[in-house]
Structure formats: structure tokens, C-alpha cells
C-alpha positions in Angstrom: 45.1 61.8 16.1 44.7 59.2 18.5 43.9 62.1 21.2 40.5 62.9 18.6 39.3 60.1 18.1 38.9 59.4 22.2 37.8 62.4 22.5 34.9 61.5 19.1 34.5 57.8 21.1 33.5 59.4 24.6 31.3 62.3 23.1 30.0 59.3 21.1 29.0 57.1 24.4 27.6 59.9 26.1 25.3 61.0 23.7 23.7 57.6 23.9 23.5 57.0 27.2 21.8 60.4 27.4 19.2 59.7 24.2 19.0 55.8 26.0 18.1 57.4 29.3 14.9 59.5 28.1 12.1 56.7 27.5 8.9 58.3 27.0 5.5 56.4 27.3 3.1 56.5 24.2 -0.5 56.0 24.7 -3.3 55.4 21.9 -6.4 53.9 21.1 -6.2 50.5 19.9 -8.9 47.7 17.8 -9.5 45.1 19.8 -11.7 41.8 19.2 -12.0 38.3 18.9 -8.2 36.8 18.1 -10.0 34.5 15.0 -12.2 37.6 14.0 -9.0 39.5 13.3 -7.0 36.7 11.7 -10.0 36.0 9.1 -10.2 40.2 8.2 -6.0 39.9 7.8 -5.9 36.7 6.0 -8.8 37.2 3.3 -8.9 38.5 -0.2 -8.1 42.3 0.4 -5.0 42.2 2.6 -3.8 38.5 2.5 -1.4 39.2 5.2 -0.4 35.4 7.0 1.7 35.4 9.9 6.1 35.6 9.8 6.7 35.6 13.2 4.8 35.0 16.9 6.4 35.8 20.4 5.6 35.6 23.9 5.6 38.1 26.6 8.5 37.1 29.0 6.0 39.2 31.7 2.7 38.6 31.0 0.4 36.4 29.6 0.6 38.3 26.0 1.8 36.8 23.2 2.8 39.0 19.7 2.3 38.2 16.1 3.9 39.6 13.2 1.5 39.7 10.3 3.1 39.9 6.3 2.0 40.3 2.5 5.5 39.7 1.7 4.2 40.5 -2.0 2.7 43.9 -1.5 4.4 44.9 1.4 1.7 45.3 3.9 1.8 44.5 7.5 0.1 44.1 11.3 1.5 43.8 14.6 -1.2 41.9 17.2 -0.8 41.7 20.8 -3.4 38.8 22.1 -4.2 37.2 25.4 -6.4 34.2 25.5 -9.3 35.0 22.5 -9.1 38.6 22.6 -6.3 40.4 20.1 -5.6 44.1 19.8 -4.2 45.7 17.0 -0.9 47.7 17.9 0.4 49.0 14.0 -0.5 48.3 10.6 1.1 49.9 7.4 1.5 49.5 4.1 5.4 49.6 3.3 8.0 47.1 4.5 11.4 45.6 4.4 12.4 42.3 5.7 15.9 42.6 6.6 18.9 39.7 6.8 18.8 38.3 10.3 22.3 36.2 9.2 24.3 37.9 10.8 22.5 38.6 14.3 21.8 34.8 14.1 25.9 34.7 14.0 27.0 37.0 17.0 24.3 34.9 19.5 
């Protein structure tokens, strides 16, 4: 028993360093524009999405913001330099998720 479940362990480990080891690079077209430009089109009347959460780039100048309509659901992801933002996803389904116990294991 304890022999299996080693055995179920190691398989286990190697499987992820194999999926962990095979990045692949995605490309894409993205919206780009003035940073206030974007915020007044996410902000108004017909998405009314305000920002949850801003990061910066620990290599580059970028900084990221989280956009949320914690009501309906809908979100964007910006990535913006300076005055100039890019849109990298947008949907329109979401969860927020407990961050209580990641805030606990730091």
C-alpha cells in the first residue's frame, strides 16, 4: 500500500514537471489607446466595470489593471505604460475567489 502510493506520488511529480516544462508563446492582436480613453469606455453606463486590483511589472515599465462589474460579472485585463493602455482579455463571466487562505501560507 505504501509501495502504490510512491509509486502514484512520483508518476504524480513527473507528469508536472513534464506539463510545467512545455511553455508555449501566444501571440494576438491587441486594442491599444490612450490609458484615460479606455478607462472612460470601461467605467461608463454600458459596462460599468471600476478597477479591483493594479500591479506592476517587476521587469518593465508596465503596470496591470484588473477591471470588475462585480454585479454582472464582466471583466478587463489592461496592460499600460505611461498614457498608452492595451487591452489583453475581456469577458463576460467571472468569479472572485477567497484569497484568505493564500494571504495565510505567505
Amino acid at each position: 500500500m505504501m509501495r502504490s502510493r510512491a509509486l502514484v506520488a512520483a508518476v504524480l511529480m513527473a507528469a508536472s514537471t513534464a506539463v510545467a516544462a512545455q511553455w508555449i508563446e501566444m501571440t494576438g492582436s491587441f486594442q491599444c489607446g490612450p490609458f484615460r480613453d479606455i478607462v472612460r469606455v470601461l467605467t461608463q453606463n454600458k459596462w460599468q466595470e471600476y478597477p479591483l486590483w493594479v500591479g506592476q511589472s517587476d521587469d518593465s515599465n508596465s503596470s496591470f489593471v484588473l477591471f470588475l462589474n462585480a454585479d454582472k460579472g464582466n471583466w478587463t485585463v489592461l496592460q499600460y505604460q505611461k498614457e498608452t493602455a492595451c487591452i489583453l482579455g475581456a469577458g463576460s463571466t467571472s468569479n472572485i475567489v477567497n484569497l484568505a487562505p493564500f494571504k495565510e501560507s505567505q
